[in-house]
Structure formats: C-alpha cells, structure tokens
DRENKOL-177618 format. One record per residue (C-alpha): residue in one letter; x, y, z. Coordinates in steps of 0.25 Angstrom, whole numbers, padded with zeros to 4 digits, always signed. Example, Ala and Ser with C-alpha at 12.3 -4.5 7.8 and 13.67 -1.06 7.14 Angstrom:
! residues 2
A+0049-0018+0031 S+0055-0004+0029 
This chain:
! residues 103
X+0000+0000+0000 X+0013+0010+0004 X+0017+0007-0011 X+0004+0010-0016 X+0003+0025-0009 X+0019+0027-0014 X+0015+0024-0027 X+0004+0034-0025 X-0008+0026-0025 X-0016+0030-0014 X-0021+0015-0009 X-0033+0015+0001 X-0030+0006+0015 X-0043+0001+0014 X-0044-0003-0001 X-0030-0011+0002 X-0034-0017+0013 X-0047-0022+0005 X-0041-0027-0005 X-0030-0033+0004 X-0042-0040+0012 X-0047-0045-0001 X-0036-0052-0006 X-0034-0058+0008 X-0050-0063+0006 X-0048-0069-0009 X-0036-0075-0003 X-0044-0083+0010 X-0055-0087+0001 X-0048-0094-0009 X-0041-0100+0004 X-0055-0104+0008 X-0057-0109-0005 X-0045-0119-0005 X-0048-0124+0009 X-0063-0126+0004 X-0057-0135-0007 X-0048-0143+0003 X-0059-0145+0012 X-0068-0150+0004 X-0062-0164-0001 X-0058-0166+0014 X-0074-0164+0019 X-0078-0173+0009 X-0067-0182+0015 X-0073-0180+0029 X-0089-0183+0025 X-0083-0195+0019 X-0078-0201+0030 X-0088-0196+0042 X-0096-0204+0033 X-0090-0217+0029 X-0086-0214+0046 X-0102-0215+0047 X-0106-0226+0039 X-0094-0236+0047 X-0100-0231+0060 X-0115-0235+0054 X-0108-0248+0050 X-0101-0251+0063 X-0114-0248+0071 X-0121-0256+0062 X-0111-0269+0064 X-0112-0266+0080 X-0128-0268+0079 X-0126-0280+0071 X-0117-0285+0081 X-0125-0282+0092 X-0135-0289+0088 X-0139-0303+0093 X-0135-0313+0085 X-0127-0306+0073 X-0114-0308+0079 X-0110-0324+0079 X-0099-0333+0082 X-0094-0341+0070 X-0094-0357+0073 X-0082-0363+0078 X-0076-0352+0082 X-0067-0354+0094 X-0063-0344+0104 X-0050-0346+0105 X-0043-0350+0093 X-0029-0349+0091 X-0025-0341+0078 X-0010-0340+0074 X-0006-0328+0082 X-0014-0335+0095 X-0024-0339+0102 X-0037-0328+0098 X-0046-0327+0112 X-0059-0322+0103 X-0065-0317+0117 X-0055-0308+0120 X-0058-0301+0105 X-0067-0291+0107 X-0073-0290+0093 X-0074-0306+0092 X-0084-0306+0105 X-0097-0311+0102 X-0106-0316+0110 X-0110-0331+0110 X-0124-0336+0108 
C-alpha cells in the first residue's frame, strides 16, 4: 500500500482491506471445497461399514436365539468328551463355546 501512495495513487485502507478479506474468502472456500471432496469418499466408507456393523449384529443376535432355543442345539452321536487329539488330551467341558446341554 506505501508503494501505491509513493507512486501516487491514493489507495483507500478500507477498499485494500476489502479486497484483501476477499481474497483470503475465495482462498478458505476453495479449501472448503477440497475438504468436502475428501470427505466425501470417506463418509460413504463410514455408512458402509455401520451398516455391514449392523447386519452382523442382526446376524449374531439372531444365532444366540436360535441357540437359546430348546432343542436347536445338539450333540453329534458318539461324541466322546474326552478324546485325545494329536497336541493332547481335548476336556470338551472345559471349552466354553462347545457347552451344551444334554437332553
């Protein structure tokens, strides 16, 4: 702005410091712009997965139910509870997931 005045063109404060705030404007909307773009692979990503997150969930429950119910849940014929596999003996009682209930 000094050079301006120097050179004799009388430059109103208020004009430069409009233009000056303009530029600065352009500059943080075309930054918006390029985060937008970013963002908006990586929220599709994230609506992808809270819902594949969702269906598992639906999927999981629904195996517990079937689980829970009487009867769904059996123990195959001949099935010993303590066989001996090649790394040892397996105590099938002590396997929390292999628990079921006799009937």
């Amino acid at each position: 702005m000094n050079d301006l005045r120097d050179t004799g063109e009388i430059v109103d404060p208020r004009i430069a410091r409009i233009e000056r705030l303009k530029a600065q404007n352009a500059e943080l909307e075309e930054r918006i712009v390029t985060r937008d773009q970013q963002l908006a692979p990586l929220t599709e990503f994230r609506t992808l997965l809270i819902s594949r997150l969702a269906a598992q969930r639906d999927e999981i429950e629904r195996l517990r139910r079937l689980v829970a119910h009487i009867g769904i849940v059996r123990q195959l014929p001949g099935a010993a509870t303590n066989r001996v596999a090649p790394f040892g003996p397996v105590q099938l009682e002590k396997i929390p997931c292999l628990m079921v209930k006799n009937r």
